[in-house]
N, C-alpha and C positions, 0 to 999 in steps of 0.2 A: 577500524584500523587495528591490528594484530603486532603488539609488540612484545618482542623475548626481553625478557628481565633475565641480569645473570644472580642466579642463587650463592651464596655462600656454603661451598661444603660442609657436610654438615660433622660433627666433632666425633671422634672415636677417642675410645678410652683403650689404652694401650696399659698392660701392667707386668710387672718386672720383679723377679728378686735382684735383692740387693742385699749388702752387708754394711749399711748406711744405721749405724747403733746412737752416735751422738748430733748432740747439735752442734759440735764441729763439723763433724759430715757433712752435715744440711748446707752450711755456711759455704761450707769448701766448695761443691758441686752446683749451688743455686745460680752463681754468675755463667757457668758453662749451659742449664738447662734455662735458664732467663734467654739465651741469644738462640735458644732451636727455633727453626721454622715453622709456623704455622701453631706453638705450644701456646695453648692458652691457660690453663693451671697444670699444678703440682702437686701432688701428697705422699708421706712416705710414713708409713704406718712401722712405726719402731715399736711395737710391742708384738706384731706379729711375728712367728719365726724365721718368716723368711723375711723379714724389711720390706714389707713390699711397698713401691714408687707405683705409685698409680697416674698416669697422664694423661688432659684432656687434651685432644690436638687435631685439627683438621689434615696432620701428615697420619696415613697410616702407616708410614713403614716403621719399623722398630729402629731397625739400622741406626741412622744419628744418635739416637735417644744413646741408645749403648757404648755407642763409640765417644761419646760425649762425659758418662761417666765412668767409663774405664779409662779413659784420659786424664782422668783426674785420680786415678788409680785404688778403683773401689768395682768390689765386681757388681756384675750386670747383666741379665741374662729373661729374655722376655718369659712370662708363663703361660703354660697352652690356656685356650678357654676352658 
Protein backbone atom coordinates (compact mmCIF):
# COMPACT_ATOMS: atom_id res chain seq x y z
CA UNK A 1 0.00 0.00 0.00
CA UNK A 2 1.46 3.42 -1.21
CA UNK A 3 0.86 6.33 0.88
CA UNK A 4 1.84 10.20 0.37
CA UNK A 5 2.97 11.83 3.48
CA UNK A 6 2.67 15.72 3.37
CA UNK A 7 6.36 17.14 4.09
CA UNK A 8 6.71 20.38 5.97
CA UNK A 9 8.36 22.92 3.66
CA UNK A 10 11.50 23.16 4.22
CA UNK A 11 12.93 26.74 5.97
CA UNK A 12 14.77 29.54 3.89
CA UNK A 13 16.75 31.94 5.39
CA UNK A 14 15.82 35.35 4.12
CA UNK A 15 18.24 38.54 5.06
CA UNK A 16 17.59 42.18 5.19
CA UNK A 17 19.39 45.45 6.16
CA UNK A 18 18.04 47.20 8.58
CA UNK A 19 18.87 50.16 10.77
CA UNK A 20 17.61 48.28 13.96
CA UNK A 21 21.08 49.79 16.36
CA UNK A 22 19.37 49.38 19.93
CA UNK A 23 17.53 47.08 22.02
CA UNK A 24 14.77 49.38 21.89
CA UNK A 25 14.64 48.41 18.24
CA UNK A 26 14.44 44.79 18.88
CA UNK A 27 11.81 45.31 21.49
CA UNK A 28 9.67 47.59 19.26
CA UNK A 29 9.60 45.20 16.03
CA UNK A 30 9.72 41.64 17.77
CA UNK A 31 5.88 41.70 18.54
CA UNK A 32 5.12 42.77 14.63
CA UNK A 33 7.93 39.84 13.39
CA UNK A 34 6.51 37.20 16.33
CA UNK A 35 2.87 37.21 14.44
CA UNK A 36 4.67 36.65 10.48
CA UNK A 37 3.53 33.59 8.88
CA UNK A 38 5.31 30.70 8.73
CA UNK A 39 8.60 32.80 10.75
CA UNK A 40 10.24 30.39 12.86
CA UNK A 41 13.42 32.43 14.26
CA UNK A 42 15.06 35.80 14.25
CA UNK A 43 18.45 37.44 14.48
CA UNK A 44 19.63 40.91 13.98
CA UNK A 45 23.35 41.31 14.03
CA UNK A 46 23.77 45.06 15.41
CA UNK A 47 27.43 45.23 15.06
CA UNK A 48 27.42 44.65 11.39
CA UNK A 49 27.15 47.73 9.18
CA UNK A 50 24.31 47.06 7.71
CA UNK A 51 22.03 45.49 10.92
CA UNK A 52 21.53 42.76 9.22
CA UNK A 53 17.87 40.62 10.39
CA UNK A 54 18.47 37.35 9.33
CA UNK A 55 15.15 35.20 9.16
CA UNK A 56 14.39 31.49 9.30
CA UNK A 57 10.88 30.97 7.77
CA UNK A 58 9.12 28.38 5.58
CA UNK A 59 7.50 31.83 3.57
CA UNK A 60 9.88 32.75 0.97
CA UNK A 61 8.73 36.05 -0.04
CA UNK A 62 10.48 39.09 1.54
CA UNK A 63 7.37 41.17 1.16
CA UNK A 64 5.63 40.79 4.83
CA UNK A 65 8.94 40.58 6.47
CA UNK A 66 9.40 44.35 5.09
CA UNK A 67 6.38 45.67 5.26
CA UNK A 68 6.09 44.50 8.75
CA UNK A 69 9.28 46.43 9.84
CA UNK A 70 8.77 49.49 8.07
CA UNK A 71 5.53 49.61 9.78
CA UNK A 72 7.02 49.90 12.56
CA UNK A 73 8.99 52.68 11.14
CA UNK A 74 12.62 51.31 10.78
CA UNK A 75 13.99 50.61 7.35
CA UNK A 76 14.08 47.36 5.59
CA UNK A 77 15.32 46.30 2.57
CA UNK A 78 16.19 42.43 1.59
CA UNK A 79 20.00 41.76 0.46
CA UNK A 80 20.80 40.04 -2.95
CA UNK A 81 22.64 36.52 -2.31
Amino acid sequence: MNQAYATAPEMEVLVFRTNLRFKKDLLQVAPALEGAPGLHKWTVDREDADKVLRIETRNPDPSPIIERIQSCGYLCEELPD
